[in-house]
Each structure stands twice: as C-alpha cells, then as structure tokens.
N, C-alpha and C positions, 0 to 999 in steps of 0.2 A: 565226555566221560570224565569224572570224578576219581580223583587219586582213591577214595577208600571204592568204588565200585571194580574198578582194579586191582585192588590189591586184593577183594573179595572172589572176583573170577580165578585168581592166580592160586587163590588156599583151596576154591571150588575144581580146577585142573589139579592140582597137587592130590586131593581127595578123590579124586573119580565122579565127582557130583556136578561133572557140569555138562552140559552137551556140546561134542564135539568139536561143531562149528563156533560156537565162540569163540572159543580159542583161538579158531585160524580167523576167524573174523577180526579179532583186535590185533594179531601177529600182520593180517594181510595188508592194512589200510597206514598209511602214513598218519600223524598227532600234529594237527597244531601246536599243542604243547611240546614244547623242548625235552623235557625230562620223560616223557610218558615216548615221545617217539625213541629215546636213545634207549628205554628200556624194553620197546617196542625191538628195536632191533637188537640187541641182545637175547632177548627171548625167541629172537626170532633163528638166532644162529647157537643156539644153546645145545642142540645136539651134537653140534662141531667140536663146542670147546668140552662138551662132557657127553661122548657120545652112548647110546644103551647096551644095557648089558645086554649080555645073551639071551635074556629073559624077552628083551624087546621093552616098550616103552619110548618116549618122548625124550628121556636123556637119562643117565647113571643118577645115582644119590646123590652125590656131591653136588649136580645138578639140579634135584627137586631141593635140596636146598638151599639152593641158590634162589629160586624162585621165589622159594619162603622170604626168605631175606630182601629182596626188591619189596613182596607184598607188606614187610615189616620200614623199609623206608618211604613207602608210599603210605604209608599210614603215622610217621612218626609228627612230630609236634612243626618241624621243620618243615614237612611236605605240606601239611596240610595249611600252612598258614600262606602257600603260596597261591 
C-alpha cells in the first residue's frame, strides 16, 4: 500500500465515505514499511489518547484531526519521495 492510498482511506474514514472494514483492515495487519506501521499503530490506539465524545465515534475532534494530519504527512514532499 502506497503513502498517498493511505492517506486517501484516512480523509475517506475522516468523511464517512469509506467502508467500514477498511479501516479495521489497515489498523488490523502489521506494514512492512516502518512509518506506515508506526502510524498504523497510532491509529490504532487513537481512541485512547482522544477518546469519543458522547456522541460516539472513532475518537473526539482533536483526534479526527489528527488523522488529517498523518494523511497530510503521508502525502507531503518528504513522504513520498521515500
């Protein structure tokens, strides 16, 4: 899997436009890549450190944007030249 297909799933969870299981499908599986698994688990423990309002959801705001912000350094000039 490719840094910008990632960071595309992550604005598609962020939006409501993805299905489900993708999500838990790239959160479930270990990355050979270094940077994609550490972000792998960070996402994966994201409701910990920001956990959902009352409302329910995946994790509070400061959380969905956090995610943005991974899918913004998984897309920058840096990531992808790796």
């Amino acid at each position: 899997m490719k840094n910008s297909d990632v960071a595309d799933l992550l604005r598609r969870f962020v939006s409501g436009d993805v299905d489900p299981y993708e999500f838990d499908d790239f959160t479930s599986s270990r990355k050979r890549n270094e940077r994609l698994e550490a972000y792998r688990q960070e996402l994966l423990y994201l409701p910990d450190s920001y956990p959902p309002d009352e409302g329910g959801g995946y994790c509070n705001a400061s959380g969905i944007a956090r995610i943005l912000e991974i899918a913004d350094e998984l897309e920058s000039p840096e990531a992808t030249a790796r």
